[in-house]
C-alpha positions in Angstrom: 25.9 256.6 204.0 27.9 258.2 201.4 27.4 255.6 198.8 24.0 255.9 199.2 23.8 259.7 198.5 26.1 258.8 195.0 24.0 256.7 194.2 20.6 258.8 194.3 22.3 261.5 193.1 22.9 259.0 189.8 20.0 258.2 189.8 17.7 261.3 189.8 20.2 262.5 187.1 19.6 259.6 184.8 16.2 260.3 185.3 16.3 263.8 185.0 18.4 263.0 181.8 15.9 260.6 180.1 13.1 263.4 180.6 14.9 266.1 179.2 15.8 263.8 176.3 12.0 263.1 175.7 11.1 266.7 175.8 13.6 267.9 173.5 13.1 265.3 171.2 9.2 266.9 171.2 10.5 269.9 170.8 12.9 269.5 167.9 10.3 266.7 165.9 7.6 268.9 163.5 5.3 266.5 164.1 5.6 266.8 167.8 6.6 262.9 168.0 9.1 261.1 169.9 11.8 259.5 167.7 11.7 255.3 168.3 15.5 256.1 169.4 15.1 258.2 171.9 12.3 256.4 173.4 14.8 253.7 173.5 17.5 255.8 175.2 14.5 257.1 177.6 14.2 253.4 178.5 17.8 252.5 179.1 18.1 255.7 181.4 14.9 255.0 183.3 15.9 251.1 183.7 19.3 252.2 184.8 17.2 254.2 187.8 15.2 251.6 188.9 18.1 249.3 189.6 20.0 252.1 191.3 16.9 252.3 193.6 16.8 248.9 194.1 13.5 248.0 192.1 12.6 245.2 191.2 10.4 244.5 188.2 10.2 240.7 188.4 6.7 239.5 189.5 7.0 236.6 191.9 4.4 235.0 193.7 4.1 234.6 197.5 
């Protein structure tokens, strides 16, 4: 039980982290655009999450 609650707590904080990096990236651009770097980070962040919760982005068929 305790492993479980590590690992949602890692991963709603490498979400949490790949949202604030998208919004400050918005904030700090002038033209109000997200940087091809970040958006790479964002992905790596939000991929990282997804495993953590056990998701699997394979389709299969039955």
């Amino acid at each position: 039980m305790k492993n479980r609650i590590i690992e949602k707590s890692l991963a709603v904080g490498s979400f949490t982290t790949a949202v604030a990096l998208a919004f400050t990236s918005l904030l700090i651009s002038e033209d109000h655009d997200i940087a091809a770097n970040v958006m790479i980070c964002c992905a790596q962040f939000l991929t990282l999450t997804a495993t953590i919760l056990g998701i699997d982005y394979k389709f299969t068929r039955q």
